[in-house]
N, C-alpha and C positions, 0 to 999 in steps of 0.2 A: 412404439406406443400409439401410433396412429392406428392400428390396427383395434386396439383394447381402449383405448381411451375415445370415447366420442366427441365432436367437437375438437380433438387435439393440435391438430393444423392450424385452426384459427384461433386456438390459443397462444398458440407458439410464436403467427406472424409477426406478432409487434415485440419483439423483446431484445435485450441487449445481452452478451455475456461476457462477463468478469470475469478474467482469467488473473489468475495467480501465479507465480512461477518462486521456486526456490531462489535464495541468496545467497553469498557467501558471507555477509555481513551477518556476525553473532552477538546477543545480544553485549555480550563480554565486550567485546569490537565498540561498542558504543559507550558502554557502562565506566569499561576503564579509560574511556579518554575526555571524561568533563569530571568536572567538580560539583559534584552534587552533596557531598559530606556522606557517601556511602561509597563502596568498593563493589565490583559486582558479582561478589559472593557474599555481600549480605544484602544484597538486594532479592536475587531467587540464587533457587540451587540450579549450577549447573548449566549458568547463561553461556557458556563455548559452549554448549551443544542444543543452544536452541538459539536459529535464525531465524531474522525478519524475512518477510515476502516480497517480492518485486512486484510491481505492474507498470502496465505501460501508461505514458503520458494520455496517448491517442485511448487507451481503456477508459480510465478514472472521467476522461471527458465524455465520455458516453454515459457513464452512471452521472456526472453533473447535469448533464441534458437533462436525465430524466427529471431531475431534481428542479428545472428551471433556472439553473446558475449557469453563468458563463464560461468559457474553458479556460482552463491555464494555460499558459505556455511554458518552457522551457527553453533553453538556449543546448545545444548539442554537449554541452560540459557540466550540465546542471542537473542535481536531484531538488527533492523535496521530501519531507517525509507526511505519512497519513497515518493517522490514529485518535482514533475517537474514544477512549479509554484514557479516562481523564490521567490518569496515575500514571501514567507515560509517556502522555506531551511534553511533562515538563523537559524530560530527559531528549526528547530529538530537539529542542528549543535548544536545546542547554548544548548539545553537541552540533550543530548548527553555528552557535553563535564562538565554541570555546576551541573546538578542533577543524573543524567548517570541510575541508576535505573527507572523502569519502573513496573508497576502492572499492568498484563492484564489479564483478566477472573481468578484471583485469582493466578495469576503465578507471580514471581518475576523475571523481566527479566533485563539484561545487553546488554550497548550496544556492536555491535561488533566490530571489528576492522576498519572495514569501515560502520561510521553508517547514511550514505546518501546514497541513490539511484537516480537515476534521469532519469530513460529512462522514454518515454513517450510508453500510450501503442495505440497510434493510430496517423495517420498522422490527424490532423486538425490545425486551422487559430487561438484558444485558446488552453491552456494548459487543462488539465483535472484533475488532481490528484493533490490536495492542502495540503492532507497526508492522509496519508496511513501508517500502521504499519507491519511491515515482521516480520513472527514468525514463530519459525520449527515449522512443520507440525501437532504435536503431540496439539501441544496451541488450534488447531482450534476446535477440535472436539467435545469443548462446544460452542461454536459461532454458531450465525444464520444469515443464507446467507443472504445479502441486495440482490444484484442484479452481474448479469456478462456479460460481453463480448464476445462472441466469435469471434476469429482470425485468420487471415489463417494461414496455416504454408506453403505457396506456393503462387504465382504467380497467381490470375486465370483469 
C-alpha cells in the first residue's frame, strides 16, 4: 500500500494491532453450564458451532493504552472474559461466577478477579465483540489467528 497510498508510512507508524485467534470454547460450552432460565438452544441456533475468540493478555493491554486505562493483569492460570454487547455480559458474569473454571486449547483456566471487560475496540453505531476470551499470553501460541484490527495509537 505504500506504493498506492500516499502518506501511507506515516500513517501506519503509530498503530497497534489486535489480533484474534480462534477458540475451542463454544458458545454451548458456556450456555449449558450456568443458570440463566434458558438452555442454549433457545438462546441462538446452533451455539456448538459458533465459538468465542481468544486474545491475548499483552494485546487487550495495548488497545487499553490507547484508551488511557491501565493494564490488567492475569495470574498464569486466569481468564477473563470481554464483551461489550450488553446481551452477553450477563452470561460470561454468570458463568464466571456459577462454573468459574474454563478449558482452553487444553489449558485449565480460572477466572480472575475481575472476570468482565467491556471496552469497545472501535468507535461504531453497533457493538462489536459478543465474547471474547482473555488469556496470558503464553495460552495463545497454539491458537490460529481468525483475523485483526489495526488501531491507532494517536490522533491522525
Amino acid at each position: 500500500l505504500s506504493r498506492d497510498v500516499a502518506g501511507w508510512d506515516e500513517m501506519v507508524a503509530d498503530t497497534a494491532q489486535l489480533e484474534f485467534y480462534w477458540s475451542d470454547v463454544s458458545f454451548a460450552d458456556i450456555l449449558d453450564n450456568i443458570d440463566v432460565g434458558l438452555n442454549s438452544s433457545q438462546y441462538m441456533e446452533s451455539p456448538e458451532d459458533n465459538y468465542l475468540y481468544l486474545v491475548s493478555l499483552s494485546n487487550l493491554n495495548e488497545l487499553r493504552a490507547l484508551q488511557g486505562k491501565e493494564p490488567l493483569t492475569l495470574n498464569a492460570d486466569e481468564y477473563l472474559f470481554w464483551a461489550d454487547f450488553s446481551e452477553t455480559q450477563h452470561l460470561y458474569t454468570a458463568y464466571a461466577e456459577q462454573a468459574g473454571a474454563l478449558e482452553v486449547l487444553g489449558s485449565t483456566l480460572y477466572p480472575s478477579t475481575e472476570p468482565l471487560e467491556t471496552i469497545t475496540t472501535e468507535t461504531s453505531s453497533q457493538t462489536i465483540n459478543t465474547g471474547t476470551i482473555v488469556v496470558p499470553d503464553e495460552i495463545i501460541t497454539e491458537a490460529v489467528s481468525y483475523t485483526h484490527l489495526t488501531l491507532p495509537t494517536k490522533r491522525i
